[in-house]
C-alpha positions as CSV (number, residue, x, y, z in Angstrom):
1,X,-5.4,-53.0,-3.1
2,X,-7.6,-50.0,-2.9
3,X,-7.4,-47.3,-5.3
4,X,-7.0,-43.2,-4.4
5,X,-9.6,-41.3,-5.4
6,X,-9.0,-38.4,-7.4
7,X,-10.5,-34.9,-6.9
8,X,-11.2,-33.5,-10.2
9,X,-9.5,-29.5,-10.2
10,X,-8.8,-27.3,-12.5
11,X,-4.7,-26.0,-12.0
12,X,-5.4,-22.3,-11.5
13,X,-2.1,-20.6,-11.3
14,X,-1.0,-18.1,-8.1
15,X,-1.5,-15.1,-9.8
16,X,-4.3,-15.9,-10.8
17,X,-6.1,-17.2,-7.4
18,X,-4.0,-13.9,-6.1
19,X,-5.0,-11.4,-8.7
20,X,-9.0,-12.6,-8.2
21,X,-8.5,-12.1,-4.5
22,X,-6.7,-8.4,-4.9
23,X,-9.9,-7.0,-7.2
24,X,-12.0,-8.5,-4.6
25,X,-11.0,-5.8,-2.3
26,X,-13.3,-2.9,-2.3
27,X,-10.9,0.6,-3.4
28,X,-11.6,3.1,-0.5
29,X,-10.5,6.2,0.5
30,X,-7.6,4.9,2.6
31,X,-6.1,3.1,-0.9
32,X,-6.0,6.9,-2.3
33,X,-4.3,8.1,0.3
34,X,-1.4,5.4,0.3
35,X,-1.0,6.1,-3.7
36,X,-0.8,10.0,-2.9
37,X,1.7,9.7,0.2
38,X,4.2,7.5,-2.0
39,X,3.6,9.8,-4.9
40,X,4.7,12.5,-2.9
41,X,7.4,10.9,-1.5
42,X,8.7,9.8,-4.6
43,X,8.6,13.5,-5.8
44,X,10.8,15.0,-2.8
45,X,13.2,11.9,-3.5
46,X,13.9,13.1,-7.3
47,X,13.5,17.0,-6.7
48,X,16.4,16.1,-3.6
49,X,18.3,14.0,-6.0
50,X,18.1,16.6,-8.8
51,X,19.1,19.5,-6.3
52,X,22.0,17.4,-4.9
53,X,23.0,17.3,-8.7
54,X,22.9,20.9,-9.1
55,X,24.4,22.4,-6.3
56,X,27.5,20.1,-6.7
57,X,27.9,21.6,-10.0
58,X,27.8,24.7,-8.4
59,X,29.9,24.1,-5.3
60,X,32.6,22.6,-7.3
61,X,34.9,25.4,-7.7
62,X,34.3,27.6,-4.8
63,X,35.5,24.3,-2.5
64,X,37.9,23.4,-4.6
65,X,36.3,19.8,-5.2
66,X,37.7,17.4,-7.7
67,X,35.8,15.3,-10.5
68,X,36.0,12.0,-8.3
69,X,35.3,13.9,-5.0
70,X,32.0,14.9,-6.8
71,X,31.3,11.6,-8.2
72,X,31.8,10.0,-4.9
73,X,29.4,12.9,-3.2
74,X,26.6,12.0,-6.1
75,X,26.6,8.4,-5.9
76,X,27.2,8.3,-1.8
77,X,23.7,9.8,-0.4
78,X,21.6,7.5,-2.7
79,X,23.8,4.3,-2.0
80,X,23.8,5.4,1.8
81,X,20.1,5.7,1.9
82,X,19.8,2.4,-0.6
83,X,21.9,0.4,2.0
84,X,20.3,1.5,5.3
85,X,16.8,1.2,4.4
86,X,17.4,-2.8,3.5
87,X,19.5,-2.8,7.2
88,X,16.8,-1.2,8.9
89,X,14.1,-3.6,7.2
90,X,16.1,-6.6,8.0
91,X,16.9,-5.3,11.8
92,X,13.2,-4.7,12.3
93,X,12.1,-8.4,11.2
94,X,14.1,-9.3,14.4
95,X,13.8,-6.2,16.6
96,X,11.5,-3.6,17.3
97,X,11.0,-0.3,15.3
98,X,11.7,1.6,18.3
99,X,15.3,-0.5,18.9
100,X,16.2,0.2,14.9
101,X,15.5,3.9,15.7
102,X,18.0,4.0,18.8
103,X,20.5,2.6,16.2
104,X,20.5,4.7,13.6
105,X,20.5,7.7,16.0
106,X,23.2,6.2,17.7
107,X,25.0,5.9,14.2
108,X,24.7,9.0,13.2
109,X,26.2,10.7,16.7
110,X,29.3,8.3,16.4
111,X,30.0,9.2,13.1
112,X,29.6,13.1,13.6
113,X,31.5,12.8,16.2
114,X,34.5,10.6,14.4
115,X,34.8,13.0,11.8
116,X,35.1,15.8,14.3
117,X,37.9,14.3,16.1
118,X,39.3,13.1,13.0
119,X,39.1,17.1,11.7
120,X,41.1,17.7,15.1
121,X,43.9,15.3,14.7
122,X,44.5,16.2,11.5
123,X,44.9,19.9,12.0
């Protein structure tokens, strides 16, 4: 019976082998350009979050708006914008960006137009 020969290696773990590769990448001015883009998206997202806050407060008793009515308005746009961007990112593996585009716009006709029939049945 023959024996298998066996290859000497040192176990290196994934992060590891993938952390040696990532600081192997040279940092150019592209890199500083992606960290200040999400930077300044993720100010606009907490100043529109913190302005949504406010102006609920304020809103509140000149349309008549009850506590769960605001609740429901606070916690809707984030969950909204939480569930679409994981539909649209799962659509696109499949589709193109262009196709996930068309979809959302045609969402967002149907439901303006829903609610505005929906206003005119209901007065």
């Amino acid at each position: 019976m023959s024996e298998i020969p066996r290859v000497s290696r040192t176990a290196y773990p994934a992060s590891h082998v993938l952390g040696s590769k990532l600081d192997s990448i040279p940092f150019s001015p592209f890199h500083l350009g992606v960290i200040f883009v999400l930077g300044f998206v993720a100010l606009v997202s907490g100043y529109d979050g913190s302005i949504t806050g406010t102006l609920l407060v304020l809103a509140k008793k000149p349309l008549y708006i009850t506590s769960g009515e605001i609740r429901l308005l606070a916690v809707a746009s984030s969950l909204a914008a939480c569930v679409g961007g994981f539909t649209a990112a799962a659509i696109s593996d499949h589709w193109s960006r262009r196709t996930v585009m068309l979809l959302g716009v045609a969402a967002i006709n149907f439901s303006h137009c829903w609610f505005r029939w929906r206003k005119a049945v209901s007065s």
